[in-house]
Each structure stands twice: as C-alpha cells, then as structure tokens.
C-alpha positions as CSV (number, residue, x, y, z in Angstrom):
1,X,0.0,0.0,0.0
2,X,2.8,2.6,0.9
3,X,4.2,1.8,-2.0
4,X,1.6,2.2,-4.2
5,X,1.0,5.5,-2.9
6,X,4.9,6.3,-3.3
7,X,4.2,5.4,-7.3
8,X,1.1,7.4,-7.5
9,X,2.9,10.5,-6.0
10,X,5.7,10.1,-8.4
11,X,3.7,10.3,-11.4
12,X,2.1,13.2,-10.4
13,X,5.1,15.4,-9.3
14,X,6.8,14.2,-12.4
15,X,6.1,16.7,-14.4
16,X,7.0,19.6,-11.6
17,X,10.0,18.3,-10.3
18,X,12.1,21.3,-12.3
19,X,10.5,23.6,-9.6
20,X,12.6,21.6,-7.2
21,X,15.8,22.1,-9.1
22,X,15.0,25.5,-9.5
23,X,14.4,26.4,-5.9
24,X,17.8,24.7,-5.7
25,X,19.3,27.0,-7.7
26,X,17.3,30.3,-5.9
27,X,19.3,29.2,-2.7
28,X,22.6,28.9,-4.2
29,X,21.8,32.5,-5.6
30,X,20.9,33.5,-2.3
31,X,23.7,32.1,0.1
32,X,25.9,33.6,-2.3
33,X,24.1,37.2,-2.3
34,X,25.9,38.5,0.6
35,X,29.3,38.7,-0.8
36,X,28.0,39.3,-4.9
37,X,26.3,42.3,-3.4
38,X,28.2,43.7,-0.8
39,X,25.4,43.3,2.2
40,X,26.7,45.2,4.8
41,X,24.6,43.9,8.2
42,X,25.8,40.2,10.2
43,X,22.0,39.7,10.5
44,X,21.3,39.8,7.2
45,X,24.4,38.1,5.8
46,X,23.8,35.1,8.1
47,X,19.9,35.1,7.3
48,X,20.7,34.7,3.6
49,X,23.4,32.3,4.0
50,X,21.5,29.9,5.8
51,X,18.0,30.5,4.1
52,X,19.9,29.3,0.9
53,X,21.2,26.8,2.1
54,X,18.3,25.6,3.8
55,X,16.1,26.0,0.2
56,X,18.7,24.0,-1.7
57,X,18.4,21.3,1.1
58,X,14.3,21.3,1.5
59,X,13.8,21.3,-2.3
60,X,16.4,18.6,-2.8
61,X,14.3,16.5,-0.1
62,X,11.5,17.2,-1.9
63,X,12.5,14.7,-4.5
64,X,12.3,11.5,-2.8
65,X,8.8,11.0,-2.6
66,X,8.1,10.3,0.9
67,X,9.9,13.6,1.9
68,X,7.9,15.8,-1.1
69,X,5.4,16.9,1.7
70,X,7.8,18.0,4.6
71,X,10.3,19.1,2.1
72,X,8.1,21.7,-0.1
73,X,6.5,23.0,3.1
74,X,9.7,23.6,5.1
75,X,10.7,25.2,1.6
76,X,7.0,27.9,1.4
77,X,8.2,28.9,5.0
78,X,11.7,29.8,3.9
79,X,10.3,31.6,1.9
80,X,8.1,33.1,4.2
81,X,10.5,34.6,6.1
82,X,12.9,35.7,3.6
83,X,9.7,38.1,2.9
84,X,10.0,38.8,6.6
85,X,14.2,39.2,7.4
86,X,14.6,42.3,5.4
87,X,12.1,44.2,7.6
88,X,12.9,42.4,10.7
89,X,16.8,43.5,10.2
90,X,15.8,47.1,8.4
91,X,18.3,45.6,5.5
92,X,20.8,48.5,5.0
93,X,20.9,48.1,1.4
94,X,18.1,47.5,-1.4
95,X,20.2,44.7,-3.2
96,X,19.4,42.5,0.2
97,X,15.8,43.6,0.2
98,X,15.1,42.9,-3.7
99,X,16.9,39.6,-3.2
100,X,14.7,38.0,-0.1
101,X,11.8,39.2,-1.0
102,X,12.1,37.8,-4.9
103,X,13.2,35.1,-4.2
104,X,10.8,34.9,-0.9
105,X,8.0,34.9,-3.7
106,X,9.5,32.6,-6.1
107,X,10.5,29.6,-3.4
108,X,6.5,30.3,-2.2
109,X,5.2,30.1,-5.5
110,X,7.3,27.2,-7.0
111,X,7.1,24.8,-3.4
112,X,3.0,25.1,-3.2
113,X,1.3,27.4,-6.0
114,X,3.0,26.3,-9.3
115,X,3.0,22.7,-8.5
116,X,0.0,22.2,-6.3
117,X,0.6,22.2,-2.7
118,X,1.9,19.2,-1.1
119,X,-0.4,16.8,0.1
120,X,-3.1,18.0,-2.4
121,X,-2.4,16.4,-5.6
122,X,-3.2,13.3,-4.3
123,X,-6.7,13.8,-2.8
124,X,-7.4,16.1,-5.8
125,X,-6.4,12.5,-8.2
126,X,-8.7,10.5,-5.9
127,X,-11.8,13.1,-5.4
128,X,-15.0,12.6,-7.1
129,X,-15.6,15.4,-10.1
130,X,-17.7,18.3,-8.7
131,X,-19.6,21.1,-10.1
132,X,-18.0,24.4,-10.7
133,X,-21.0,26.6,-9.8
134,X,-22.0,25.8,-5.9
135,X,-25.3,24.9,-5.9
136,X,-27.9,27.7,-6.5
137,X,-25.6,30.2,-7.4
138,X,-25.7,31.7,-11.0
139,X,-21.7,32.3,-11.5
140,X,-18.6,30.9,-9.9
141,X,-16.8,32.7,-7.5
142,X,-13.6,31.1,-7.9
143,X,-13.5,31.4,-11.6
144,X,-10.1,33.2,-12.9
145,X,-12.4,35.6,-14.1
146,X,-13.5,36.7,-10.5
147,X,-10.2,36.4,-9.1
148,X,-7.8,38.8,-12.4
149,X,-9.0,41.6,-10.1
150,X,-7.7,40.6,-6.8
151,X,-4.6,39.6,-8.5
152,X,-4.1,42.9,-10.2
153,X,-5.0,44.8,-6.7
154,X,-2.5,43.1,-5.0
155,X,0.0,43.7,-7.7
156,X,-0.9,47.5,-7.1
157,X,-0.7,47.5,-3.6
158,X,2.9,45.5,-3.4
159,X,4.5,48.1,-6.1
160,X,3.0,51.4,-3.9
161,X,3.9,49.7,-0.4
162,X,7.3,48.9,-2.1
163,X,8.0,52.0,-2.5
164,X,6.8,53.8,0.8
165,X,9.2,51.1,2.4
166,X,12.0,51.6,0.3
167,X,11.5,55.4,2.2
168,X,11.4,54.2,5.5
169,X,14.2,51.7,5.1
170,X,16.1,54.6,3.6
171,X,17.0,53.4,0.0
172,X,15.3,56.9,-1.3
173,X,15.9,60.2,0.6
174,X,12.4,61.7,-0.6
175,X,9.2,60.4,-1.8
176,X,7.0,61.8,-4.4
177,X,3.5,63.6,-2.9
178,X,1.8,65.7,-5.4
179,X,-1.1,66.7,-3.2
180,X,-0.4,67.6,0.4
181,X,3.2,69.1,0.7
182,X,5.7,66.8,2.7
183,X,2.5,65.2,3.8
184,X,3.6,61.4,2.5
185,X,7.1,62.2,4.7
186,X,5.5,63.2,7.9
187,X,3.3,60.2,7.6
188,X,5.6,57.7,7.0
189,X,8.1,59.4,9.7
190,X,5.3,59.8,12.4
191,X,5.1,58.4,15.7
192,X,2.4,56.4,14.3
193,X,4.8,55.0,11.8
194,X,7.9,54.3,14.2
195,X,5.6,52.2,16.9
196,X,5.9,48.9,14.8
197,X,9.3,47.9,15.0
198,X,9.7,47.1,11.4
199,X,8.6,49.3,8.8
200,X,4.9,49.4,8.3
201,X,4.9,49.9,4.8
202,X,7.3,46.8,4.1
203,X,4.2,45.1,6.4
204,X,2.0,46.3,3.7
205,X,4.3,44.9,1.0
206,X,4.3,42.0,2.6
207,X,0.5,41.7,3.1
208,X,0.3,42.7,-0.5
209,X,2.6,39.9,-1.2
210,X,0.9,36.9,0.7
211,X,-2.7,38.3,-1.4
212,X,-1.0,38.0,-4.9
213,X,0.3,34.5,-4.2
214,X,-3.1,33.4,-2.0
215,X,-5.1,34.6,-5.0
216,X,-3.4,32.5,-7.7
217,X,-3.4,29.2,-5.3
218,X,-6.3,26.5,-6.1
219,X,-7.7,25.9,-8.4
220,X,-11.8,27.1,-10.2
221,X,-13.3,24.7,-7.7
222,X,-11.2,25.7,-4.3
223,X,-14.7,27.4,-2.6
224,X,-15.6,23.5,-2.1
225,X,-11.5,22.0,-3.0
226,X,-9.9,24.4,-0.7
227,X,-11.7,25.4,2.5
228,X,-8.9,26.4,4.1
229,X,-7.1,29.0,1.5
230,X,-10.3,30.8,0.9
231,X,-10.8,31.4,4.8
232,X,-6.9,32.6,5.1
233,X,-7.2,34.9,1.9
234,X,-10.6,36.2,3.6
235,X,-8.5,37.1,7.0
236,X,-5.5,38.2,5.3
237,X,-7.9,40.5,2.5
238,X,-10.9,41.7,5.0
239,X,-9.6,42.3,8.4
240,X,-6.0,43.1,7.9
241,X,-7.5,45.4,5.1
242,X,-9.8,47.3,7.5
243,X,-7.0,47.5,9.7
244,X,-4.9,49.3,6.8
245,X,-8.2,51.3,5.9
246,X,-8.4,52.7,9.6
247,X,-4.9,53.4,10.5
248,X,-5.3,55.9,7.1
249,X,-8.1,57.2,8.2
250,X,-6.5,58.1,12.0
251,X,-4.1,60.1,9.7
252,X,-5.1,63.5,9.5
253,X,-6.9,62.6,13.2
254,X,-4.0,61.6,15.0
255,X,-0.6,62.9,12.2
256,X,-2.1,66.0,11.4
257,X,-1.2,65.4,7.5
258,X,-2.8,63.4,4.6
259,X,-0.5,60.9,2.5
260,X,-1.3,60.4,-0.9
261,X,0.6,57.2,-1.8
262,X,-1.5,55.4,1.5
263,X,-4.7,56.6,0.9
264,X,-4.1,55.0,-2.6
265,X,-3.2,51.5,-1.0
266,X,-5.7,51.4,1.3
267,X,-7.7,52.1,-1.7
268,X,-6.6,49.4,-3.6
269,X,-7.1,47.0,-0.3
270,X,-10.9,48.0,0.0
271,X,-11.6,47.9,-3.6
272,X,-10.6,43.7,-3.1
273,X,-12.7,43.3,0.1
274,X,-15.7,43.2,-2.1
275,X,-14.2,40.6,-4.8
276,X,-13.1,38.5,-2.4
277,X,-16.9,37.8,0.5
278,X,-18.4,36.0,-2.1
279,X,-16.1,33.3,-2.1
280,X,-16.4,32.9,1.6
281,X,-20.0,32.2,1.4
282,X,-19.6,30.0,-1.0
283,X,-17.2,28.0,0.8
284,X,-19.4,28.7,4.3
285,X,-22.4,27.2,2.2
286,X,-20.3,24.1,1.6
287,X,-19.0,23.6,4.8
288,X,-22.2,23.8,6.3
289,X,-23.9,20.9,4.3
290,X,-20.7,18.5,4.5
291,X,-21.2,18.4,8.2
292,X,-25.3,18.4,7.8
293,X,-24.0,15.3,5.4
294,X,-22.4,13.8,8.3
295,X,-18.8,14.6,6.8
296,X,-15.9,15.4,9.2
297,X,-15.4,19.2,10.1
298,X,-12.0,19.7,10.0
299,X,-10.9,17.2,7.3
300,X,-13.0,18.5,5.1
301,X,-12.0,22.1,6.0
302,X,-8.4,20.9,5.1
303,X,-8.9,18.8,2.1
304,X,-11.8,19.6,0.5
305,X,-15.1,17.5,-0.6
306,X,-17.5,17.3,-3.5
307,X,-21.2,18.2,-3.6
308,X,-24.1,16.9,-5.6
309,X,-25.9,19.8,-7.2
310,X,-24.3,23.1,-9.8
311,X,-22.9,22.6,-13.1
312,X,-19.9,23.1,-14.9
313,X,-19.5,27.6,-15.0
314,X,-20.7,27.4,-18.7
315,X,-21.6,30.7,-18.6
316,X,-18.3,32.3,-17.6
317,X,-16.4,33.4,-21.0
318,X,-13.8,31.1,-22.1
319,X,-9.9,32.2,-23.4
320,X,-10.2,34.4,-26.5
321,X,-13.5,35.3,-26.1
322,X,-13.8,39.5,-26.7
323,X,-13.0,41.7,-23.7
324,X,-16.8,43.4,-23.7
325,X,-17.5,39.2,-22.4
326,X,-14.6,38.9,-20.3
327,X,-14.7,42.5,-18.3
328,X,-18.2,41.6,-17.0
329,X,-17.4,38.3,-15.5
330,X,-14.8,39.6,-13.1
331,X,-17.3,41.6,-11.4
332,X,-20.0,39.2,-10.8
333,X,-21.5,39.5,-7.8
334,X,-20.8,43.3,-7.2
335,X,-22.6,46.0,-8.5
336,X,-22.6,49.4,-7.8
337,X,-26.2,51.2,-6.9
338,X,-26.7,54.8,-7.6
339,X,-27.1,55.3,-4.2
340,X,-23.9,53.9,-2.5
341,X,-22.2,55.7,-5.3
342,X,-23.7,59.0,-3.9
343,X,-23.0,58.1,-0.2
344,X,-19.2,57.0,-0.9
345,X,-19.1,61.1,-2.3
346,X,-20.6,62.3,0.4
347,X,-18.3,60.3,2.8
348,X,-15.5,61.7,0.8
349,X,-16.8,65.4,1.1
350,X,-16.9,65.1,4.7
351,X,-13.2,64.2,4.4
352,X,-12.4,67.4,3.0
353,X,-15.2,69.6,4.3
354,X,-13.3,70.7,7.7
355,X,-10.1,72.3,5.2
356,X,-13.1,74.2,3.2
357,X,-15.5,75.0,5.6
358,X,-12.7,76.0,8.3
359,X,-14.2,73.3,10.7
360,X,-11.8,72.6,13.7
361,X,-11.5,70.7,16.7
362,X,-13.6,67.4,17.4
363,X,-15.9,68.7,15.0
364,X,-13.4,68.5,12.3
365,X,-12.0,65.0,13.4
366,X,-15.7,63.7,14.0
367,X,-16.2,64.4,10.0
368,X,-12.9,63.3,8.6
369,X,-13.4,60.1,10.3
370,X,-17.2,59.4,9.8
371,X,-16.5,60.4,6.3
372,X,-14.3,57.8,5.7
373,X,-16.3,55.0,7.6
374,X,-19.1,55.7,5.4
375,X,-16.9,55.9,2.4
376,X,-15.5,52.3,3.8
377,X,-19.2,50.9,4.5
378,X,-20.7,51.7,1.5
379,X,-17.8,50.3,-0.8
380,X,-18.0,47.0,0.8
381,X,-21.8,47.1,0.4
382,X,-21.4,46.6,-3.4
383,X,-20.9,42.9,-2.7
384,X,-24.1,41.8,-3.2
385,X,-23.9,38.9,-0.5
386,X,-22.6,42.3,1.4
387,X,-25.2,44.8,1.1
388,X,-26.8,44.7,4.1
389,X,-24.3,45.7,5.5
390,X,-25.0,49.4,4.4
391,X,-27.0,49.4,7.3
392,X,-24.3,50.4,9.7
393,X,-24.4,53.7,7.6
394,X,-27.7,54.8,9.4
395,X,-25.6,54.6,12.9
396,X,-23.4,56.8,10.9
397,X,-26.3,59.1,10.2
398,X,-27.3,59.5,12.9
399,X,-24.2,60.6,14.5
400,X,-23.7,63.1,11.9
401,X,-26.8,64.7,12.5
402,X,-26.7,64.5,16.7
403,X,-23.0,65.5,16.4
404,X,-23.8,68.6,14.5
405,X,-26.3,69.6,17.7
406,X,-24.0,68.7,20.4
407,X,-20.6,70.4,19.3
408,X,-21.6,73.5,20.0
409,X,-17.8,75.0,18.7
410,X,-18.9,74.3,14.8
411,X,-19.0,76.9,12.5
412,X,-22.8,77.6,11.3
413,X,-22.1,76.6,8.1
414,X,-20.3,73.1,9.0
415,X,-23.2,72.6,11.1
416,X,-25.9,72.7,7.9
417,X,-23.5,70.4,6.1
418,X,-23.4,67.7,8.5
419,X,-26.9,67.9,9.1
420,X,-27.6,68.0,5.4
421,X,-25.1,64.8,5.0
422,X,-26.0,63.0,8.1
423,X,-29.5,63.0,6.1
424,X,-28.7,62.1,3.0
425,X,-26.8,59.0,3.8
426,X,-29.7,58.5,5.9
427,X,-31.8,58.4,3.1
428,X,-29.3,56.3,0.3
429,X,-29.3,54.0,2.8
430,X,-32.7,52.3,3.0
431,X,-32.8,51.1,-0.5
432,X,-31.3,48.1,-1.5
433,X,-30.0,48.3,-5.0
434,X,-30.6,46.5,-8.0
435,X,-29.1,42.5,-7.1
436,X,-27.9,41.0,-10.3
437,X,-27.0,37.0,-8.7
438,X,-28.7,34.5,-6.8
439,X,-26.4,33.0,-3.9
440,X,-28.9,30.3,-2.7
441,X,-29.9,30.6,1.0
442,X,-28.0,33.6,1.5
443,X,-30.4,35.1,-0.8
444,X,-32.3,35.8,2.1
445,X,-29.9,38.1,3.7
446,X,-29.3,40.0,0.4
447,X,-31.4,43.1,1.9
C-alpha cells in the first residue's frame, strides 16, 4: 500500500520536479548574495546564507517521494521569512531587500502554487468530479475571471507599499506627494509610523505579497477544493484590510497630515474586500452541508469534498472570447447602486469639508473620520452577499446629524453640512439596489 501511494505521488510530481531544481538553484543564488552584493549587516548576511542553504536542502528532499510533503513546506516557510528578514533586520541596502523578498516569492510560489501544494495532488487525483458553480448560485466565484482583479489589486498595492518602504528603510531620501506638501514624509516618519518595530509599509508589501500569491493558489473549484485557503485569503484581505483602511483614516486625526501614496493603497485594499466575500459564502455554504451530510469538520476544512448539485460555470467566458465578455465576468456578484455611489461622495466630502469649511477641533476629526467609515461601508456594500451591510451607515447618520447639535464649537455653516449629510446618507441608505446574482440561501440576507 505505501508503495503504491509512493508510485502514484511520483507520477504526479513528475512533471514539476524542475520547480525543485529551481528552488535549488534560488538558494545557491541567495547564500551567495551576501558577498556578490556587498550586504553590509551580520543579521542579514547570516539570514541569507542559511536561508539558501536551507532552500537548496528542503527542495532537494522534496525529491524523494516520501519527503515531497515535509520538504516543499519547510521550503514555502523559507520563503516566508525571507519576505520577513529584510524588515525584521531594516536591510541597510536594497540589493538585500530585492533579493529576499524575490526570491521569498518565487520559493512560495514554486514549493505550493505552481505545482499544487503538497499533500493535495493526491486527494485532488482520488476526489469525485464536482460542479463548478456551488449549488444555487448563477456564477462561480472562484473562476479566474472573478479572481484577475484581486490579483491585479495586489499587484498595485505590493509596487505602492514597495515603494513607501524603500523610504522608510532609507533606500530613497524623498518620496513623491503631489497633493499635500511633505504630507507622505511626515506620515511615513510619524510616531504612528515608528511604533511597529519594522517598517509598516514593508508590512504592507508583505500583506500585498501573501494576497497575490493566495489569490493565484487552487484551483476554479477551491470554494468547495480548498476550504482552508479561501478562509486565510478572507483574514489576510478583510480584516487586515480594515485595519490598513483605519490606521489611514487616523491620519489627519492623530498625524495631522494626509498621504497620498497610502490613501491610494488602502484604496486598492478596499476595492478587493468586495471581490473576495463571495467566495467565503460560498465555501461557508459548503461547509455547512458536509457536516449536515455527516462529513468530518475539520478534514473537510483541510482537504476539500465534493457536492451533488451546480454545473460546470458554462456561462463564464472562455480564453479568447472578446474583452466586452470577459470585463463583465470579473465583477459578478458586485454591482454598484446609484445610491452607494452618492453616499461614498458624500463620505469623501466630509473628508475634506473641515479644510473648506474652516471646521476645527472634534468637530473637524468627528467628519474626517465618519466620512471615511461611510466611504469604507458603503464600498463593501457593493458585494451583493454584502449589502446589508450598508446598514451600519444609518448609525453613521445619525451621529452626523446628533453631532452637529451637540458640538456646540462648529462653525454655522459646518453645522448645515453635516446635518444635510448626516441625512442624506440616511436616506441612500434604505434602498437596496438592484441585485444582479442569486447566492442560494444567502439570498435571504441579500437586503
């Protein structure tokens, strides 16, 4: 029997075992990095010398069969932290920090995204065929289609995070800010800033990093194949997003000073929050009737199951079908409602309102930051499986228009306008919006 498994493994890693010569190579490149590059640092130098060496090792494992699981796994967290060393030991020179994090991605993506992570092939070989579409849903939210966007987000958000770090690490003495003065610099050199101890915007570029890879991983089936990734891309996208979205929107509260180059990451990280909830339900859906099937929680969480019901995603455009087909698939699922549109510009005028309406004080911080949490709110309301949730606006509202009474220090003018907003959000929020999908028995909460 162990054999027998042992000969089905090595037909299916055949044709991928040059992605464990090649992470061979990648940590001969990086052991010798130190000395082609002139890192100056003993942290670093040692960090590379023994990451490469143990890459070279772990992928060479990988070849014997029995070790292909340990080994390509032990490899992905190499790689892991060779995204991590540079920021850990503020790498004195770029060379060092191109180098790990490069090669970070490409040991991550050759041990478990390019081959198929270890472990999986063979369940995936000895699973029952599946549908595509989960049962009473009228697209596929794991399609490639629904995922190009989260992709090219991340992509986005790694280059601009790249290059706030490269500022804080001190590769580049200045950093471009054609809005708000030395606004980017006083952010990124803020108290704020300098209470991680590694450079937060290299902990954006590594979020950014870890999304890109996530979203490429599985498969068009992984919402029932994948349980797992789909839950760790939801944490990694949704609350470590709102967590990025928030600390941007404490910056003119708590730094004084806007920065251009954030607010457009933390735009490009709430644009993807609605891309990626579908998916979760999906999966939620799944889980759910596995264990109503009597199916085991957490091996099914880890490995995946099929499901009766669905079809194959005929609808979804296939390669070389015309852009005006494919554009529309990678937005399945979210639409965008005239009135969430109108709400997210009122939430951005009550960014800016305190600078034009010479609002000061709480009064000024109570609008710049309710502004952006209904800006925030009603963006992820254009998931449709999301849309209640522009409900919390009301709360929002309200505040807004109770605020206006009981800061007495507001100019008379700044108090109209928040009245005036705190009702018109009011307003955009009771209606629903047109709902283009059906999502089975989430339908119901579609409100």
């Amino acid at each position: 029997m162990h054999g027998s498994h042992d000969d089905m493994l090595r037909e299916l890693r055949r044709p991928w075992l040059w992605t464990n010569a090649t992470v061979m190579m990648l940590g001969l490149w990086l052991a010798s990095s130190p000395v082609t590059f002139g890192y100056h640092g003993r942290a670093m130098i040692w960090s590379d010398v023994i990451s490469g060496v143990a890459l070279a090792a772990f992928a060479g494992l990988a070849f014997v069969p029995r070790f292909d699981f340990i080994g390509r796994w032990m490899v992905s967290l190499v790689g892991l932290w060779l995204q991590l060393a540079p920021l850990a030991f503020w790498a004195p020179t770029p060379a060092a920090y191109l180098s790990d994090t490069f090669v970070g991605a490409l040991a991550i993506a050759l041990s478990i995204l390019v081959p198929m992570m270890p472990g999986m092939a063979h369940h995936m070989a000895m699973m029952q065929p599946g549908p595509e579409i989960p049962p009473g849903w009228t697209y596929n939210p794991s399609s490639w289609h629904q995922r190009a966007p989260m992709i090219a987000l991340a992509f986005i958000g790694w280059m601009i995070s790249r290059y706030l770090a490269a500022f804080q690490l001190g590769y580049i003495t200045t950093v471009w800010e054609p809005f708000f003065g030395a606004g980017t610099e006083r952010v990124l050199t803020s108290n704020v800033s300098q209470m991680w101890p590694i450079s937060d915007a290299g902990l954006g570029a590594l979020a950014y990093t870890l999304e890109f890879l996530m979203a490429w991983m599985g498969g068009q089936t992984r919402w029932r194949s994948m349980p797992w990734m789909v839950s760790f891309f939801f944490i990694l996208v949704v609350p470590l997003g709102l967590t990025h979205v928030t600390l941007v929107i404490l910056q003119p509260v708590v730094v004084g000073f806007w920065c251009t180059l954030c607010l457009a990451a933390a735009a490009v990280m709430l644009v993807m929050i609605p891309f990626t909830v579908d998916e979760v339900i999906a999966m939620a859906q799944f889980m759910a009737d596995r264990v109503r099937a009597g199916k085991p929680f957490w091996r099914t969480f880890w490995v995946g199951d099929t499901i009766d019901g669905g079809g194959p995603d005929a609808r979804t455009p296939r390669y070389g079908a015309p852009l005006r087909a494919l554009a529309p698939a990678a937005a399945w699922g979210v639409s965008v409602p005239s009135t969430l549109v109108i709400a997210g510009v009122v939430g951005i005028w009550l960014m800016v309102a305190p600078a034009l309406l010479h609002s000061s004080g709480v009064a000024a911080d109570s609008d710049r930051l309710v502004g952006a949490l209904v800006l925030t709110v009603a963006a992820i309301s254009t998931a449709e499986v999301a849309r209640a949730l522009r409900f919390i606006n009301v709360l929002f509202a309200v505040w807004l228009i109770v605020g206006s009474w009981a800061m007495g220090d507001m100019p008379s003018v700044a108090h109209w306008n928040d009245m005036s907003a705190g009702l018109i959000v009011f307003l955009l929020t009771l209606p629903r919006g047109a709902v283009h999908e059906r999502y089975a028995g989430w339908d119901r909460f579609v409100v």
